[in-house]
PyMOL Python script that loads the backbone (N, CA, C, O; Angstrom):
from pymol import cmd

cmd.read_pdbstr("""\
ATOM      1  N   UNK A   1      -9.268 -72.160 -53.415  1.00  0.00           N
ATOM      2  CA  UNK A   1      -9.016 -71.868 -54.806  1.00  0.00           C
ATOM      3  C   UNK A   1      -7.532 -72.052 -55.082  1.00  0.00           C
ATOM      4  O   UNK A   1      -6.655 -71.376 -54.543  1.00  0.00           O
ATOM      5  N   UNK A   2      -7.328 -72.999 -55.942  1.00  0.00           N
ATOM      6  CA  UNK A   2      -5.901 -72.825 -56.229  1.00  0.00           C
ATOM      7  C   UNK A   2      -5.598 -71.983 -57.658  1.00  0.00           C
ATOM      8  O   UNK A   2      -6.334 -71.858 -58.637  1.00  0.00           O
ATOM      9  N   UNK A   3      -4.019 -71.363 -57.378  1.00  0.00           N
ATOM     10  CA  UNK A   3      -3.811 -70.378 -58.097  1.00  0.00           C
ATOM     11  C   UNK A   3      -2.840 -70.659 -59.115  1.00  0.00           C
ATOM     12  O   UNK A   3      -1.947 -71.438 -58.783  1.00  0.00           O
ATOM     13  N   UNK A   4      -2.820 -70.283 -60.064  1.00  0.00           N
ATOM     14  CA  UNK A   4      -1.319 -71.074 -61.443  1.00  0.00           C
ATOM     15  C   UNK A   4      -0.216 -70.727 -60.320  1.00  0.00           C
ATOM     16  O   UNK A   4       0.000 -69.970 -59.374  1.00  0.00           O
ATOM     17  N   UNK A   5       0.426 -71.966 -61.183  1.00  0.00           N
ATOM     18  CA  UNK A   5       1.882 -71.762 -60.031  1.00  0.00           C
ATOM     19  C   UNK A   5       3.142 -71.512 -61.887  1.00  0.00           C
ATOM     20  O   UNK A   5       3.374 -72.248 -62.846  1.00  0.00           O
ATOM     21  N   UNK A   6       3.461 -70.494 -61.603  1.00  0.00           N
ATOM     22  CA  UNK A   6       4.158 -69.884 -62.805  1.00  0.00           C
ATOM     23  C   UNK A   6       6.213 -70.229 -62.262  1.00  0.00           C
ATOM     24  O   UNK A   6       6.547 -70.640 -61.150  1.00  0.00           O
ATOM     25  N   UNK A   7       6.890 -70.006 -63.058  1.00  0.00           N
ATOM     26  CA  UNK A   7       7.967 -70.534 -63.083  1.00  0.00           C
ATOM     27  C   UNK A   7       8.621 -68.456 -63.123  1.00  0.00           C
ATOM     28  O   UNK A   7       8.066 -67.498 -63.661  1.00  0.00           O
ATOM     29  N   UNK A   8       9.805 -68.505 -62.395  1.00  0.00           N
ATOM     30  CA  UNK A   8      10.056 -67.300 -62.575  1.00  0.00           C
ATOM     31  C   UNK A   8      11.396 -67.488 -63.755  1.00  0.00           C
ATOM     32  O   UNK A   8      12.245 -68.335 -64.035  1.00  0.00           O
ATOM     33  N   UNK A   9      11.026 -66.312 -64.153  1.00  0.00           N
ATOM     34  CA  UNK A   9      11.830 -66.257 -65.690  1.00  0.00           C
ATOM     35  C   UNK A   9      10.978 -64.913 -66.139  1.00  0.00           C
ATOM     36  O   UNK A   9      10.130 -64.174 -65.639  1.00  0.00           O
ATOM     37  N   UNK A  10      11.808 -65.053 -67.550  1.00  0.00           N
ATOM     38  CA  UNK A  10      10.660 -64.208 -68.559  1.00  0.00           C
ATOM     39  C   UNK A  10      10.014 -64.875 -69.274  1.00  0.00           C
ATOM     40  O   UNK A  10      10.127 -66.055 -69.606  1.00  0.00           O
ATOM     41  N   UNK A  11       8.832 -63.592 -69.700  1.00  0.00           N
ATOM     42  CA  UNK A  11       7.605 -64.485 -70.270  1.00  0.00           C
ATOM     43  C   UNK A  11       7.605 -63.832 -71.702  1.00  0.00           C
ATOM     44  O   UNK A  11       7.405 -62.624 -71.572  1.00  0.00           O
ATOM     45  N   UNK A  12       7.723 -64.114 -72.731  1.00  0.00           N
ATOM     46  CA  UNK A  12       7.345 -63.097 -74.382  1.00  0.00           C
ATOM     47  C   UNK A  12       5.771 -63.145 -74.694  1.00  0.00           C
ATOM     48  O   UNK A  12       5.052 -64.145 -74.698  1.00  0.00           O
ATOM     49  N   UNK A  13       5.356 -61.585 -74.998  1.00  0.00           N
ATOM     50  CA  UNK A  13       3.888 -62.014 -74.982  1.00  0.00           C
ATOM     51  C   UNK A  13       4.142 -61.389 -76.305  1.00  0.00           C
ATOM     52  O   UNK A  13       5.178 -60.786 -76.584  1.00  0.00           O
ATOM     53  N   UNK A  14       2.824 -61.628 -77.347  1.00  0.00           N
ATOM     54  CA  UNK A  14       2.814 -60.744 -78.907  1.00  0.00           C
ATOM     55  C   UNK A  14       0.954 -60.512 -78.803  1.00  0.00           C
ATOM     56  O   UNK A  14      -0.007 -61.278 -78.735  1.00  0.00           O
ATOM     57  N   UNK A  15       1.061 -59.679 -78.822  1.00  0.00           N
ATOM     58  CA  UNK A  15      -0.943 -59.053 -79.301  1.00  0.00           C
ATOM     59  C   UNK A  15      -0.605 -58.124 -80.383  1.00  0.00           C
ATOM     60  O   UNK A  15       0.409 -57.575 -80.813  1.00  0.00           O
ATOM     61  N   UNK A  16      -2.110 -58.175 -80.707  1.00  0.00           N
ATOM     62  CA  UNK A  16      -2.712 -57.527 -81.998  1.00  0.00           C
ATOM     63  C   UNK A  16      -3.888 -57.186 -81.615  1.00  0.00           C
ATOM     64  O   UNK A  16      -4.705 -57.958 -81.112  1.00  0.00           O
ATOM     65  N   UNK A  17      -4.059 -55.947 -81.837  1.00  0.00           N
ATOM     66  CA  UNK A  17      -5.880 -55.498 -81.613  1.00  0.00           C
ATOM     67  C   UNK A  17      -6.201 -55.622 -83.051  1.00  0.00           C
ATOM     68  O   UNK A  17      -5.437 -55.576 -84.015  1.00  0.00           O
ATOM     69  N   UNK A  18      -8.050 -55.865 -82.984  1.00  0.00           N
ATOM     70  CA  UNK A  18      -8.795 -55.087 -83.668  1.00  0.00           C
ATOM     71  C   UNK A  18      -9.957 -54.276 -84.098  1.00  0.00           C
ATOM     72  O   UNK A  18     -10.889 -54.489 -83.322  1.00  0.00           O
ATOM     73  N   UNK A  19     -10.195 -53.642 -84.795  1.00  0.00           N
ATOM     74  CA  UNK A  19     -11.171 -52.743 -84.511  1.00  0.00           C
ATOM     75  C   UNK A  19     -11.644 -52.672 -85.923  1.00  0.00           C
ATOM     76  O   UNK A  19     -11.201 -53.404 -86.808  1.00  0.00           O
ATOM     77  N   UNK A  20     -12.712 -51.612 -86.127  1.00  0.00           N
ATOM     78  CA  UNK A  20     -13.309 -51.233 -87.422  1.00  0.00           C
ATOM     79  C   UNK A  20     -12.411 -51.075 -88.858  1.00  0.00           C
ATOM     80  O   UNK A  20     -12.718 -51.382 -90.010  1.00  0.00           O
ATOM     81  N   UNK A  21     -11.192 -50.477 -88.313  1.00  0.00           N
ATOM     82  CA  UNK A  21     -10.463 -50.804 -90.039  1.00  0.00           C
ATOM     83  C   UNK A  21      -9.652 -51.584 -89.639  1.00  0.00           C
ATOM     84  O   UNK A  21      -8.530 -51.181 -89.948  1.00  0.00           O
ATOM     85  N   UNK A  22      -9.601 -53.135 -88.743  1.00  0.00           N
ATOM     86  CA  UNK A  22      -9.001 -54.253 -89.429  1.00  0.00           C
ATOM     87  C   UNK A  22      -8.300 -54.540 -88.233  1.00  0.00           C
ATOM     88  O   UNK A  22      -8.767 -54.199 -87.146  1.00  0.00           O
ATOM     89  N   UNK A  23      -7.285 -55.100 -88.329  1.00  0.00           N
ATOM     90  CA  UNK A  23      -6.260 -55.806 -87.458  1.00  0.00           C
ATOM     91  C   UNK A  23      -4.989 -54.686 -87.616  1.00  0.00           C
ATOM     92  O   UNK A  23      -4.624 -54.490 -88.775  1.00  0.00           O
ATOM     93  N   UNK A  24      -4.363 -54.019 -86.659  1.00  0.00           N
ATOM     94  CA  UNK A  24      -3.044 -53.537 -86.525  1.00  0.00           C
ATOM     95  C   UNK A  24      -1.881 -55.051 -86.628  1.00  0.00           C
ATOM     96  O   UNK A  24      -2.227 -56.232 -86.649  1.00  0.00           O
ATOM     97  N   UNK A  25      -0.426 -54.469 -86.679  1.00  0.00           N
ATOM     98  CA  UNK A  25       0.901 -54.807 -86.164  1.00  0.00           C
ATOM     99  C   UNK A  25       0.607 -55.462 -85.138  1.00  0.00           C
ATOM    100  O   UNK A  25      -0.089 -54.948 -84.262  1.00  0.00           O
ATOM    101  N   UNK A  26       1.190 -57.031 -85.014  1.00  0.00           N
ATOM    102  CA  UNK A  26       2.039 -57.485 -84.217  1.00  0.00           C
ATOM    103  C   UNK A  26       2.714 -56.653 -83.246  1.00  0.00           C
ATOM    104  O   UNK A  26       3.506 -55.791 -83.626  1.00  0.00           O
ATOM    105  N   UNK A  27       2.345 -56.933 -81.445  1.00  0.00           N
ATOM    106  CA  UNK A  27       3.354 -56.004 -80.980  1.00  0.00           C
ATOM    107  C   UNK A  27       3.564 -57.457 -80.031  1.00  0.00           C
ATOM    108  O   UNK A  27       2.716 -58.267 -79.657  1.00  0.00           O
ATOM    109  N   UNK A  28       5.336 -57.414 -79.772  1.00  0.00           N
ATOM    110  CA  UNK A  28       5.575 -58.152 -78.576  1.00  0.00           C
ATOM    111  C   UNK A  28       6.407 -57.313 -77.265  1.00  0.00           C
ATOM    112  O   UNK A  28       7.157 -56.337 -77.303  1.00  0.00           O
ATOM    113  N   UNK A  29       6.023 -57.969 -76.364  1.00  0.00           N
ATOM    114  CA  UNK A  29       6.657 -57.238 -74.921  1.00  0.00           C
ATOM    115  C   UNK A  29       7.293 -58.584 -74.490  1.00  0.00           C
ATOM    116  O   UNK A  29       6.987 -59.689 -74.937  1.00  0.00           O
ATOM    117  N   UNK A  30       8.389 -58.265 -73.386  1.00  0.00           N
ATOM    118  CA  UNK A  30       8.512 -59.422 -72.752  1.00  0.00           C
ATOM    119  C   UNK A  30       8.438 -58.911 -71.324  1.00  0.00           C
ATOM    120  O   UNK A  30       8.789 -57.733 -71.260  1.00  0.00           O
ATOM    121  N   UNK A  31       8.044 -59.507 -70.019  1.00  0.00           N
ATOM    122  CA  UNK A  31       8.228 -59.644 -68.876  1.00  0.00           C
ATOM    123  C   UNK A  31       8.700 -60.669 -68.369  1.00  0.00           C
ATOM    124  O   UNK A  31       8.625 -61.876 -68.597  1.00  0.00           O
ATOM    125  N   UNK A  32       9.338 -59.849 -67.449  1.00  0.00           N
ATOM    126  CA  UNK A  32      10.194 -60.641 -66.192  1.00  0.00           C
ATOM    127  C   UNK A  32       9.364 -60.869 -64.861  1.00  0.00           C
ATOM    128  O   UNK A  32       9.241 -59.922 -64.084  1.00  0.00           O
ATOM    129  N   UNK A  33       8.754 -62.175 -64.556  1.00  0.00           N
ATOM    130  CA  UNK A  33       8.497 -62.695 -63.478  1.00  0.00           C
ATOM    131  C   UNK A  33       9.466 -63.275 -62.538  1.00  0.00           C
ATOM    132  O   UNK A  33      10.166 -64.250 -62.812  1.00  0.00           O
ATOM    133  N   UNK A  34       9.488 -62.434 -61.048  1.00  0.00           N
ATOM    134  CA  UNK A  34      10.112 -63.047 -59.939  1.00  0.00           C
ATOM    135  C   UNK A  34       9.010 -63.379 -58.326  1.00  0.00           C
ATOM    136  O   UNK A  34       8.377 -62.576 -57.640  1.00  0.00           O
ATOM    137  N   UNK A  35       9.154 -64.667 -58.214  1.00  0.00           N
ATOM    138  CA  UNK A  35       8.052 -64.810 -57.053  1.00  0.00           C
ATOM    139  C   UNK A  35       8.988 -64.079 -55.897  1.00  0.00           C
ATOM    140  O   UNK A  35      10.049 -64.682 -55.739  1.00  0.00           O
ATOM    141  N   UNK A  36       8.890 -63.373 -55.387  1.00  0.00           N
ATOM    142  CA  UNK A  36       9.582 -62.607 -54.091  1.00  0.00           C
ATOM    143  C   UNK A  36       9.399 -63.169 -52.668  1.00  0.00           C
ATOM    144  O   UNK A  36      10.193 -63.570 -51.818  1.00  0.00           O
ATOM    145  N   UNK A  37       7.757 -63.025 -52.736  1.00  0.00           N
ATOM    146  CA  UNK A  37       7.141 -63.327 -51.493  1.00  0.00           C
ATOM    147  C   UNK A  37       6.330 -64.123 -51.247  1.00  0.00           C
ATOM    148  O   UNK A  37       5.888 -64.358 -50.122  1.00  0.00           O
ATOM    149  N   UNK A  38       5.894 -64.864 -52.668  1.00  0.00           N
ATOM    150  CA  UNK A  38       4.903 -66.197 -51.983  1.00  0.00           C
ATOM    151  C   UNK A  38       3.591 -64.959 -50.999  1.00  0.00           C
ATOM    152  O   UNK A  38       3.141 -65.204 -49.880  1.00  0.00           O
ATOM    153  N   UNK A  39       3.353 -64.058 -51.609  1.00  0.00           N
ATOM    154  CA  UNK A  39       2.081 -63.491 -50.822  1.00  0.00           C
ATOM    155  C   UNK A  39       1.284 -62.938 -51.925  1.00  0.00           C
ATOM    156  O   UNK A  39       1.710 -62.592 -53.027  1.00  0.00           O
ATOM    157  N   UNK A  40      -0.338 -62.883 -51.348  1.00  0.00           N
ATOM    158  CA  UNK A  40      -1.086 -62.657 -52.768  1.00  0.00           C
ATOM    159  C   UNK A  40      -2.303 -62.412 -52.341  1.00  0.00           C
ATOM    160  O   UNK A  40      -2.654 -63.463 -51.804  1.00  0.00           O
ATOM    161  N   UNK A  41      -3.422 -61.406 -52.236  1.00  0.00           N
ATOM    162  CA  UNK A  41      -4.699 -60.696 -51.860  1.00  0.00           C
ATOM    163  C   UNK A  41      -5.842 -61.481 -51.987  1.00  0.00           C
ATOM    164  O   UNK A  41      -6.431 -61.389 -53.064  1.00  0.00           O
ATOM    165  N   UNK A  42      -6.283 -62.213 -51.165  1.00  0.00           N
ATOM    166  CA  UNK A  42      -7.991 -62.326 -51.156  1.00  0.00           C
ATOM    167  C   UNK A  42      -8.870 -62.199 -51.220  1.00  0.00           C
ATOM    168  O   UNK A  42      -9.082 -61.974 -50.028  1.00  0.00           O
ATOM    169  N   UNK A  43      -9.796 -62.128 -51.669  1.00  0.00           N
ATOM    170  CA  UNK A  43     -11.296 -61.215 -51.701  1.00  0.00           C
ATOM    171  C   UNK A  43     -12.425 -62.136 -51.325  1.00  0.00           C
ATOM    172  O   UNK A  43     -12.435 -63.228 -51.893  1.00  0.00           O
ATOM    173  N   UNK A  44     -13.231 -61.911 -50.591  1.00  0.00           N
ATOM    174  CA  UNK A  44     -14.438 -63.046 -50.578  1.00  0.00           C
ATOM    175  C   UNK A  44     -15.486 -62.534 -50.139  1.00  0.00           C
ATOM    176  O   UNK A  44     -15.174 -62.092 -49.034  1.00  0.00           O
ATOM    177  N   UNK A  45     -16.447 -62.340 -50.310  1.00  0.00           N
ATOM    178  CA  UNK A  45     -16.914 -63.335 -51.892  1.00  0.00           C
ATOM    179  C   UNK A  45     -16.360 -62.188 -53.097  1.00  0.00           C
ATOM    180  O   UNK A  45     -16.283 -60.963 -53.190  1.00  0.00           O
ATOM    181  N   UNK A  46     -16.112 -63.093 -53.732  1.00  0.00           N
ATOM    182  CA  UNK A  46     -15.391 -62.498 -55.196  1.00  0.00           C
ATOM    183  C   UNK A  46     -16.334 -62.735 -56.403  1.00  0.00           C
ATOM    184  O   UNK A  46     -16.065 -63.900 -56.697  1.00  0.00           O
ATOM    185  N   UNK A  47     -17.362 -62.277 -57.348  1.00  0.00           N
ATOM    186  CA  UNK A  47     -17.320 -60.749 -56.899  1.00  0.00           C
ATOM    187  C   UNK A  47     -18.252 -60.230 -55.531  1.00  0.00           C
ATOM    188  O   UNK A  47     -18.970 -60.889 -54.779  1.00  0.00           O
ATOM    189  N   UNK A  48     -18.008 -59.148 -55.543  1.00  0.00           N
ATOM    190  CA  UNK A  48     -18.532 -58.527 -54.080  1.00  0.00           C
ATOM    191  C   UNK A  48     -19.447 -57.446 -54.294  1.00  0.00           C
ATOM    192  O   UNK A  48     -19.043 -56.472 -54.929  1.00  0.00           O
ATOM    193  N   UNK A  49     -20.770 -57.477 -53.803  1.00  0.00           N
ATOM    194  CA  UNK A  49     -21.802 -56.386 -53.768  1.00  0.00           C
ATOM    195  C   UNK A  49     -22.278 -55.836 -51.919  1.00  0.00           C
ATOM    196  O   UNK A  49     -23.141 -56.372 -51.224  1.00  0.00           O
ATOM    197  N   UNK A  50     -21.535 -54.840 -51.596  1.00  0.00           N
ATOM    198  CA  UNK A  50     -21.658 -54.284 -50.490  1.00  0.00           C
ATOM    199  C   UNK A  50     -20.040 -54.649 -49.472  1.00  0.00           C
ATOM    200  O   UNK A  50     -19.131 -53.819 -49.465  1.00  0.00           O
ATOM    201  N   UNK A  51     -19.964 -55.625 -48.901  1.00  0.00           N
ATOM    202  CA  UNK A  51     -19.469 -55.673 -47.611  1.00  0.00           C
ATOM    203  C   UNK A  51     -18.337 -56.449 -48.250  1.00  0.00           C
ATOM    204  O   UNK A  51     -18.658 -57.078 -49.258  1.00  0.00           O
ATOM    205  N   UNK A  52     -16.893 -56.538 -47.802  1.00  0.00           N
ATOM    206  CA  UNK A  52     -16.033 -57.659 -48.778  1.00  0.00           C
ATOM    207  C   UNK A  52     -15.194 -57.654 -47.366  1.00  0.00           C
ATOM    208  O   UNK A  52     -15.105 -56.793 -46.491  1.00  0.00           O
ATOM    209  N   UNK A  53     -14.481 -59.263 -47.524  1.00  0.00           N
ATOM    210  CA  UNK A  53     -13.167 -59.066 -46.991  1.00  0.00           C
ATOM    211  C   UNK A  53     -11.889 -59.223 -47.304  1.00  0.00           C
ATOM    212  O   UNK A  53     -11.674 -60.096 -48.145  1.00  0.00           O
ATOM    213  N   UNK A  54     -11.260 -58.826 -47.016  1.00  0.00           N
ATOM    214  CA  UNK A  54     -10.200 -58.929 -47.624  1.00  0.00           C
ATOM    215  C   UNK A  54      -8.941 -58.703 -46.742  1.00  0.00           C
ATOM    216  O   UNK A  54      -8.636 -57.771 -45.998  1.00  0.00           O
ATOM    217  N   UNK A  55      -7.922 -60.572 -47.267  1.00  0.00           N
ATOM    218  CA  UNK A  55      -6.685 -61.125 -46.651  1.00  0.00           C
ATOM    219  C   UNK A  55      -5.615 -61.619 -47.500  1.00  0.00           C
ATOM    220  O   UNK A  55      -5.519 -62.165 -48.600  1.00  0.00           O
ATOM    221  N   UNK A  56      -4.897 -61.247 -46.632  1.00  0.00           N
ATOM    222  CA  UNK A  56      -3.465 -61.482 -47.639  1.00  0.00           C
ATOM    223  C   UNK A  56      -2.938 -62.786 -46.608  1.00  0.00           C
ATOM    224  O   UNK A  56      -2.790 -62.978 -45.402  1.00  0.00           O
ATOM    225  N   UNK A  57      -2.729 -63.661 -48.105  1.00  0.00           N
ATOM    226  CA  UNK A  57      -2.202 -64.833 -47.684  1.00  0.00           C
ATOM    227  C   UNK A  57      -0.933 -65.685 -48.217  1.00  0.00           C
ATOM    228  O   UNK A  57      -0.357 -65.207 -49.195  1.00  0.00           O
ATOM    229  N   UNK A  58      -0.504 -66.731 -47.753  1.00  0.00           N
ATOM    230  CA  UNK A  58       0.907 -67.036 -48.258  1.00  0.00           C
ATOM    231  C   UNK A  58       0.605 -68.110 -48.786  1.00  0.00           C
ATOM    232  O   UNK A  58      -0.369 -68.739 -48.371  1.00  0.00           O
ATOM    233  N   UNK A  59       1.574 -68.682 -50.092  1.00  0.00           N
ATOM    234  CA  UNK A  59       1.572 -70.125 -50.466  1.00  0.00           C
ATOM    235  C   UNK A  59       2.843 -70.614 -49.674  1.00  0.00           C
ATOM    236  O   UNK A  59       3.265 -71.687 -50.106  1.00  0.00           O
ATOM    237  N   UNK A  60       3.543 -70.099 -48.638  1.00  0.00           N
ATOM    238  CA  UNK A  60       4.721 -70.873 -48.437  1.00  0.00           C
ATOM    239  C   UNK A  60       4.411 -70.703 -46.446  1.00  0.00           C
ATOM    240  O   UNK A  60       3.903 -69.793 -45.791  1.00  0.00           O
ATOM    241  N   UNK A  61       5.000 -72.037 -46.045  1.00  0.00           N
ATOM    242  CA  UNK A  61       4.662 -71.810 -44.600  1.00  0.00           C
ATOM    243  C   UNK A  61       5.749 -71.145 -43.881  1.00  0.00           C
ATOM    244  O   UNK A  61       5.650 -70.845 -42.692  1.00  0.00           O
ATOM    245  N   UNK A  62       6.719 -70.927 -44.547  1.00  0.00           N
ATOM    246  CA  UNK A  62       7.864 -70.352 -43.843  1.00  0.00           C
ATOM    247  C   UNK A  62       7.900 -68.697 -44.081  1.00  0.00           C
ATOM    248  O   UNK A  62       8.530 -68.013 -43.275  1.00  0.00           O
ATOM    249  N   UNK A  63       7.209 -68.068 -45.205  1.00  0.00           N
ATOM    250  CA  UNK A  63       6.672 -66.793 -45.079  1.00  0.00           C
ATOM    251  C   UNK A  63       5.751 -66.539 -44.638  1.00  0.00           C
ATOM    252  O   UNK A  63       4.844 -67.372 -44.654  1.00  0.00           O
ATOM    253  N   UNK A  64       5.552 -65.196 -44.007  1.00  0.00           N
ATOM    254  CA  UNK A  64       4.328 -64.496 -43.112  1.00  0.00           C
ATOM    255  C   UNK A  64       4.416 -62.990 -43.720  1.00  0.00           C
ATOM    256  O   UNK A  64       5.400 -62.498 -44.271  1.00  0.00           O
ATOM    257  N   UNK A  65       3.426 -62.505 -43.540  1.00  0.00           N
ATOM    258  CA  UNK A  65       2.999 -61.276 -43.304  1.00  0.00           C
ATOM    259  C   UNK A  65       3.889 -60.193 -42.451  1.00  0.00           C
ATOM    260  O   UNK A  65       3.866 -60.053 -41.228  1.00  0.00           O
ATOM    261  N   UNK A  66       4.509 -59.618 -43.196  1.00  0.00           N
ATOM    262  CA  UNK A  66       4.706 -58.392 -41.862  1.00  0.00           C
ATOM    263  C   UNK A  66       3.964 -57.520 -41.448  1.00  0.00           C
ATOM    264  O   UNK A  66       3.893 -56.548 -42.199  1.00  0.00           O
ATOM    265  N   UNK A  67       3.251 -57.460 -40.357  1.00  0.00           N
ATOM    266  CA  UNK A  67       1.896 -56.739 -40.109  1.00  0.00           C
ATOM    267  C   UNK A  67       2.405 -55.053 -39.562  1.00  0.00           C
ATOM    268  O   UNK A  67       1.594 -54.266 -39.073  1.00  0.00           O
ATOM    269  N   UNK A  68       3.567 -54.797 -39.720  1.00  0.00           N
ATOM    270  CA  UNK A  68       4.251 -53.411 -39.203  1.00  0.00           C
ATOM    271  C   UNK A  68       4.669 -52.817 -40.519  1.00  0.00           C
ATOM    272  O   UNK A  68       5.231 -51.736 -40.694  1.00  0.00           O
ATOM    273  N   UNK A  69       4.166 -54.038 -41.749  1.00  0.00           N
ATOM    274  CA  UNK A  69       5.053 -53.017 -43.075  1.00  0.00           C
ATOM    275  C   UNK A  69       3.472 -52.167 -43.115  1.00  0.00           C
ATOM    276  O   UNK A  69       2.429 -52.186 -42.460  1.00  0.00           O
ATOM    277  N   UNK A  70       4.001 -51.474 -44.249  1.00  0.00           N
ATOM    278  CA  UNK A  70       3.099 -50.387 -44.776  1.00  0.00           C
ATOM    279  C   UNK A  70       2.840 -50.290 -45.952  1.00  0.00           C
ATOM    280  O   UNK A  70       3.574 -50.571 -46.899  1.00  0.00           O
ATOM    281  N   UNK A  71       1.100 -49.626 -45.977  1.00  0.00           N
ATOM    282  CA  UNK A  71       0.630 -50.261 -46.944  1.00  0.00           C
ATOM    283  C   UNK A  71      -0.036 -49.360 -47.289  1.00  0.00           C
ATOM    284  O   UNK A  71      -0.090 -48.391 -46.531  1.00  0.00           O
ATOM    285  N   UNK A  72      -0.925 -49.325 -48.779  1.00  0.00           N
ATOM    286  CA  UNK A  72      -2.124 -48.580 -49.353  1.00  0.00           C
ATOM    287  C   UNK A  72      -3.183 -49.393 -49.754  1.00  0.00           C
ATOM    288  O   UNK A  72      -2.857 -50.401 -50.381  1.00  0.00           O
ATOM    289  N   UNK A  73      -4.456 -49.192 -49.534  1.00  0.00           N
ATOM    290  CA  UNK A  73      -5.498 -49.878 -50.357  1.00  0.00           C
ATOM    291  C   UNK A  73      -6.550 -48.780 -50.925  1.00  0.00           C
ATOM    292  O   UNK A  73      -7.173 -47.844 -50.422  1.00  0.00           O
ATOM    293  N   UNK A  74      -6.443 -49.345 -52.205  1.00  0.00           N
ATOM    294  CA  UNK A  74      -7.146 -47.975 -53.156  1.00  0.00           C
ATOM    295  C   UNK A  74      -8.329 -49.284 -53.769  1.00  0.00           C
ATOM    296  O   UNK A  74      -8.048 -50.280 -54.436  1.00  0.00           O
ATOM    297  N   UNK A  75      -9.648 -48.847 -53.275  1.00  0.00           N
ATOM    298  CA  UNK A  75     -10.827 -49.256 -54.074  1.00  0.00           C
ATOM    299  C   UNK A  75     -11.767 -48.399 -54.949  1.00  0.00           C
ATOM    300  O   UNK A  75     -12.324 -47.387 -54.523  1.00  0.00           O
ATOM    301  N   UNK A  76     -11.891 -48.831 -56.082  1.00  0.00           N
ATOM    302  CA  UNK A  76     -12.683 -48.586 -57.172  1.00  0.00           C
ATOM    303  C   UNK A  76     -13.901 -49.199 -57.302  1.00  0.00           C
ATOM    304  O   UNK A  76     -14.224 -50.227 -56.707  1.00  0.00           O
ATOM    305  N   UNK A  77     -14.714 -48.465 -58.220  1.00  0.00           N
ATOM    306  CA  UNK A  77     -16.324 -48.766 -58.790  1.00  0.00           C
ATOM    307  C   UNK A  77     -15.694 -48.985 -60.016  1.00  0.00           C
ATOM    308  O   UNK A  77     -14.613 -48.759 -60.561  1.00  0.00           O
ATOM    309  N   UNK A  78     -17.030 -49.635 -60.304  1.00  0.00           N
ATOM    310  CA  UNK A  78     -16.683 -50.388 -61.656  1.00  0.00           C
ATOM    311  C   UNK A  78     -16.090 -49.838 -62.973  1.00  0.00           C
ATOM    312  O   UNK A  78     -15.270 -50.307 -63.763  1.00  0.00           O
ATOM    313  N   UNK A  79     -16.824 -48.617 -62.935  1.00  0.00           N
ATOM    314  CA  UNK A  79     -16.134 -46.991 -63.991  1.00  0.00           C
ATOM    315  C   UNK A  79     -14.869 -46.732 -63.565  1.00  0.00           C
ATOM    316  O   UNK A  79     -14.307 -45.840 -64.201  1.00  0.00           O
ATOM    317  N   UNK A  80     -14.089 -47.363 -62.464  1.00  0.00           N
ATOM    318  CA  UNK A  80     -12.693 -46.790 -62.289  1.00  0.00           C
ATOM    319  C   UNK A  80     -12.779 -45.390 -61.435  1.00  0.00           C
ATOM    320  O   UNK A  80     -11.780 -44.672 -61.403  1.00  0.00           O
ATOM    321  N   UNK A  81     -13.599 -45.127 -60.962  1.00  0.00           N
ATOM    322  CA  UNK A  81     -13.827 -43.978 -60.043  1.00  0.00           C
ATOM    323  C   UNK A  81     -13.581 -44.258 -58.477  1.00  0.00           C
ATOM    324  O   UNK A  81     -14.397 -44.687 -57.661  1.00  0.00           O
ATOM    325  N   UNK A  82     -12.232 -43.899 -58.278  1.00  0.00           N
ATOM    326  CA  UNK A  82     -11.703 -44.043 -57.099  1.00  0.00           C
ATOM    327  C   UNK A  82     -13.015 -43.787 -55.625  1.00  0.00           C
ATOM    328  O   UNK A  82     -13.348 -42.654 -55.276  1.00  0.00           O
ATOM    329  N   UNK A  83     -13.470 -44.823 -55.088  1.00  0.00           N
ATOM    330  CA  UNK A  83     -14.274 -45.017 -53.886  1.00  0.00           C
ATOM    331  C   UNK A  83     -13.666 -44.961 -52.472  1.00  0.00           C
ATOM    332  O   UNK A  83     -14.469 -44.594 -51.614  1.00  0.00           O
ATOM    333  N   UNK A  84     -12.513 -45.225 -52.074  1.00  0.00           N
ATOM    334  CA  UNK A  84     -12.035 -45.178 -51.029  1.00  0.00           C
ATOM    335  C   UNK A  84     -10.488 -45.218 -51.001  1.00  0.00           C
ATOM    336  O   UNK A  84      -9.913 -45.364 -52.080  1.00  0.00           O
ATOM    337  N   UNK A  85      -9.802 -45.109 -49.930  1.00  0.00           N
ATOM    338  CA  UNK A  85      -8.000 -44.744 -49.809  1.00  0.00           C
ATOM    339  C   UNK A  85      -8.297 -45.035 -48.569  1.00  0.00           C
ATOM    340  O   UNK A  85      -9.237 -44.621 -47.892  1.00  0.00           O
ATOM    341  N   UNK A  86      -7.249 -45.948 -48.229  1.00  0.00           N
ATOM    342  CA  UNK A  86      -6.696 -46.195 -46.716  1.00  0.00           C
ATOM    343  C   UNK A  86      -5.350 -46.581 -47.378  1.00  0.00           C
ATOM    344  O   UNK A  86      -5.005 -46.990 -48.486  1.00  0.00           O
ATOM    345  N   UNK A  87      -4.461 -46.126 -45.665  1.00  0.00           N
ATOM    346  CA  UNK A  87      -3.285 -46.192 -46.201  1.00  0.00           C
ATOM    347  C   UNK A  87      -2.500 -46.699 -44.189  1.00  0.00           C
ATOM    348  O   UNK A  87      -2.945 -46.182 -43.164  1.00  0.00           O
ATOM    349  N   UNK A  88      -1.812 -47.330 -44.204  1.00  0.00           N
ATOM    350  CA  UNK A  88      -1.271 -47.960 -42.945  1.00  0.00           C
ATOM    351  C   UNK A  88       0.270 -47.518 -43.068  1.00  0.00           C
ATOM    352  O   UNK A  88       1.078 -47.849 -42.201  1.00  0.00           O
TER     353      UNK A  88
END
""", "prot")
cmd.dss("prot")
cmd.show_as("cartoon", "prot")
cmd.util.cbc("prot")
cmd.orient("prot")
C-alpha cells in the first residue's frame, strides 16, 4: 500500500459543520507537519475481526526501529470503549 507522501510545512485547513439549523462559521486551523521519523503503524488485515497484526515500518532504509524505546498500545471497540493497554 502506498501512503501520500506530504511535504513538511504548514497546512491551513477551514471547515464548517452542518446540522438541523443550517451551516455554522467558517473555522480555520493551521498545522504544522514535520516528518521526524519516516515510521508509521501497520495493521493487517485492515479492517480486522478477531486476531490482527500489527508492525511498525519505515519509508526510509537508513531509519529503523528502536526496539528498546518505549511504548503504549491502547485498543478500542468500535464505541470507543477502551479493550486493551499494553505498555513496553
Amino acid at each position: 500500500m502506498d501512503l501520500p507522501q506530504l511535504n513538511e510545512g504548514f497546512y491551513l485547513f477551514w471547515a464548517r459543520a452542518y446540522n438541523a439549523c443550517g451551516w455554522n462559521d467558517w473555522i480555520e486551523t493551521e498545522i504544522e507537519y514535520a516528518d521526524c521519523s519516516q515510521m508509521f503503524l501497520m495493521f493487517s488485515p485492515n479492517p480486522t475481526t478477531g486476531e490482527t497484526t500489527l508492525s511498525i515500518e519505515s519509508r526510509s532504509e537508513e531509519k529503523t526501529f528502536d526496539e528498546t524505546a518505549e511504548w503504549d498500545l491502547e485498543v478500542y471497540s468500535p464505541v470507543q470503549s477502551l479493550k486493551q493497554k499494553k505498555q513496553n
